[in-house]
N, C-alpha and C positions, 0 to 999 in steps of 0.2 A: 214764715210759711212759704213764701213765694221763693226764696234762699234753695228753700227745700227743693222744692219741685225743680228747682235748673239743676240743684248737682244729681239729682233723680234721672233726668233727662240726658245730662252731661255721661253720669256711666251708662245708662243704655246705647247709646251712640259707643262710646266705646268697644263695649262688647261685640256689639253688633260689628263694627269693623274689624276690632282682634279675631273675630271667629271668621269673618271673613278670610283673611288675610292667612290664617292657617289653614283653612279650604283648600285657596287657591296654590297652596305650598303642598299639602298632600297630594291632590288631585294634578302634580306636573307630572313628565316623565322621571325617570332615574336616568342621572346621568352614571354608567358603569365604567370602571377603571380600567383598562386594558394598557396591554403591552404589542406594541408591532414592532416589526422590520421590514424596510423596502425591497422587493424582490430585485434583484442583480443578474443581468448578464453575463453568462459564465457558459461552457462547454465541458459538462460533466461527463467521465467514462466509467463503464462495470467493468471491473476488475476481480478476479480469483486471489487469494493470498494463499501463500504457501510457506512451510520452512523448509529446510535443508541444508545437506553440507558441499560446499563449494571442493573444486576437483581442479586439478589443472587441465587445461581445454587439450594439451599434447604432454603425453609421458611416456619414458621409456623405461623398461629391465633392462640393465646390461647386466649381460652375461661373457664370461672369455671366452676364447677360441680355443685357447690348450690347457691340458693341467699345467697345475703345480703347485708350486706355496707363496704367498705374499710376502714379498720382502719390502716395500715403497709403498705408502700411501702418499699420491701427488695433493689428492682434493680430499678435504672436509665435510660435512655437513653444511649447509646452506654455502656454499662455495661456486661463483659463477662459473659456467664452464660453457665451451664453446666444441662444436662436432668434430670430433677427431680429436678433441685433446684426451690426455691419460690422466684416468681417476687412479688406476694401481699397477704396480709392475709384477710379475710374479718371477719365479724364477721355478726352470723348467729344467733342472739340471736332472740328469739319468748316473748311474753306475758307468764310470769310464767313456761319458760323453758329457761336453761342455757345450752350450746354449749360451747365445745373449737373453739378457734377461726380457720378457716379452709384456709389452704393453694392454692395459686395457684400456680401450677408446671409450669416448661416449659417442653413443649415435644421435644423439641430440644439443643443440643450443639452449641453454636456459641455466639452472640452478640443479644444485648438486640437494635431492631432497636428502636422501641417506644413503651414506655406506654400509653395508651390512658386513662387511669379512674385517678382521685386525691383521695385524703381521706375526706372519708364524703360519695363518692359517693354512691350510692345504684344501686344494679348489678344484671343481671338476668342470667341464662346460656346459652342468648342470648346474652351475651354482650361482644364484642371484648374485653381484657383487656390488651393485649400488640401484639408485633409484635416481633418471634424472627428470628434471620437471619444467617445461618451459612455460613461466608463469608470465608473460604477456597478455594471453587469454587466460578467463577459468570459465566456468561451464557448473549447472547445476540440473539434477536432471528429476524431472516431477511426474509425480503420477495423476496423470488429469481426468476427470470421470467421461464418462464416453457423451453424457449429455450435453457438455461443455464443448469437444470437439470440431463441431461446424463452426462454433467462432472463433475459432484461432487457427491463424495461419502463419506461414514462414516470414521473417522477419516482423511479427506482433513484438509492441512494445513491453519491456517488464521494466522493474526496477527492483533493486537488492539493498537490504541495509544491516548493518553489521555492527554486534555490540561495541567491537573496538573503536566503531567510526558511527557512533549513535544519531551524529547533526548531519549526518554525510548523506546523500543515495547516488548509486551507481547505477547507471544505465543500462541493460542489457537488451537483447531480443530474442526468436524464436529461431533457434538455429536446425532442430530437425524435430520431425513429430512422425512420432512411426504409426505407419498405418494400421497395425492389427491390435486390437481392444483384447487385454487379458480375461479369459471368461470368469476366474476368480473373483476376482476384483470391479471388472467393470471397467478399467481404465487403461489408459493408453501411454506410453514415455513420451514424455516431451521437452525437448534439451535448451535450455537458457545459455545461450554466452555472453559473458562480459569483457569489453576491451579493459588492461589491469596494464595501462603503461607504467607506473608506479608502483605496483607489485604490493598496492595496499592490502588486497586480500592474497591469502595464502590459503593454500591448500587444507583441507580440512577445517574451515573456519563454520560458523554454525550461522546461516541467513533466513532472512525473511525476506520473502519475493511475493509480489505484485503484478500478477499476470495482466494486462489490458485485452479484454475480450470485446469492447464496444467502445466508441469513442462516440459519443456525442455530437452534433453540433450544440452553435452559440443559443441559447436561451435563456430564459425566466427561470431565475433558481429562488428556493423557498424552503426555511428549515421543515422537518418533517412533524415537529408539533402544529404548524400553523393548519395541517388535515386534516379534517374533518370526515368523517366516513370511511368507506372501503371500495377499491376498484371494482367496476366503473365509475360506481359514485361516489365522486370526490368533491370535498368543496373545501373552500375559504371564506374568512369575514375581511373584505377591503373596505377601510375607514374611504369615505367622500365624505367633506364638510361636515365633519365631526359627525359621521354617523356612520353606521355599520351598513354592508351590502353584501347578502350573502351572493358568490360566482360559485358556478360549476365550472371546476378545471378537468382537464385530460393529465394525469402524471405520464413521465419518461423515465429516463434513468434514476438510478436512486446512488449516492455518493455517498456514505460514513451519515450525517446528519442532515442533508440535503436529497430536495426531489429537482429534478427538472419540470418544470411545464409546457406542456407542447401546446395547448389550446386552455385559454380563459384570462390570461393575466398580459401584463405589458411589463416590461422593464419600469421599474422606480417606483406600480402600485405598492401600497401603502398597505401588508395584511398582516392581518392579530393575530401573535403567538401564544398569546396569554389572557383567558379570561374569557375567551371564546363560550364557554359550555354556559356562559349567563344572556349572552347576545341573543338577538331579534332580528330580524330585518328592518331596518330605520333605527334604530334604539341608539340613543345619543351616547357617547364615550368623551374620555377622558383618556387622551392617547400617550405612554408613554414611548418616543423612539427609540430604538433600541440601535446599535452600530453593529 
């Protein structure tokens, strides 16, 4: 009987603790799993993209001086040529009068783009007779909305990238911006050139260009999930000692998947990209870093 009564006692004690102990286990907080990355010091810029087709920055018609017929083709197609030399000779011969035969120059340095006449042809000095192109420079020329306008100015930064040269970008800048806005359209010409010592792009090539209309300074950059709300009100979760702290930030420029922050953050805070929409203010986490 007395046997009885201890292990009587002995499971009430038990109880009595197990149900504690699972109390004290409901009644904690939740710790919630979340994903960050450390905000980075960087100097973000807004940028316009565009495409288009690349031009040589200086081209010429050559046209001759006299009739007559081609007898000499000097230059080829893609053939370097230098001002003054002869792309073709014609020959200018009359009924009972004899000519030397008479050159056509180029009036430019560069590359021979096309010859347009064969031999035989008969030529007037209205007659196109080649195309030449000096492909040092090329030059791209964009149609920019008239909104955009006050930020860009002569020599603005662009960059161009080209199927053939996919890992590649070429530098360019703002070489003219005409001042009158097409009432059609809305927009304005505004001319890219690129130094091309290499002659990597060619004429007629098909680009995608990168106008830089603001350049940043150095600040606190943060991908653009970590956002919370809509401007003005913008916030973030910054993990402190495994806990979350909701900041109100100011956003700045905005990059491809990056904001800048002008005010609320420091470089290397610690804020949640992921998992955010369950947080609190205090509310304890389980932080995974993200690189």
């Amino acid at each position: 009987m007395q046997s009885r009564k201890i292990f009587i006692a002995a499971l009430f004690l038990i109880l009595i603790f197990g149900c504690g102990r699972k109390a004290d286990k409901g009644n904690g907080p939740e710790v919630i799993p979340v994903k960050a990355s450390r905000a980075r010091l960087e100097a973000l810029s807004e940028a316009l993209e565009y495409i288009g087709d690349i031009k040589a920055k200086d081209e010429a018609v050559i046209y001759p001086r006299v009739s007559g017929k081609v007898i000499e083709k000097v230059k080829e197609d893609n053939s370097p040529i230098k001002k003054g030399e002869v792309i073709v000779y014609l020959d200018r011969d009359e009924v009972g009068l004899k000519f030397e035969k008479a050159p056509v120059e180029s009036t430019l340095t560069g590359v021979v783009g096309r010859v347009y006449v064969d031999i035989g042809q008969n030529v007037t000095a209205q007659t196109a007779i080649a195309l030449v192109v000096s492909m040092d420079q090329v030059k791209i020329d964009l149609a920019i909305p008239e909104k955009y306008l006050p930020k860009i100015s002569l020599g603005a930064q662009a960059a161009l990238t080209v199927d053939a040269y996919p890992q590649e970008e070429f530098p360019g800048r703002v070489t003219k911006i005409t001042p009158m806005v097409d009432v059609g359209t809305r927009t304005a010409p505004v001319e890219i050139s690129v130094d091309n010592p290499e002659h990597k792009l060619q004429s007629g090539m098909f680009a995608t260009v990168k106008l830089v209309i603001q350049q940043g300074m150095e600040a606190p950059v943060i991908l653009q999930e970590a956002v919370i709300g809509k401007e003005p009100h913008t916030y973030v979760y910054v993990i402190e000692n495994n806990k979350a702290v909701l900041k109100q930030i100011t956003l700045g420029l905005r990059q491809g998947p990056y904001y800048e922050v002008k005010e609320g953050l420091k470089a290397q805070d610690l804020v949640v990209t992921m998992g955010q929409q369950r947080l609190s203010e205090g509310a304890p986490v389980n932080v995974e870093i993200e690189e």
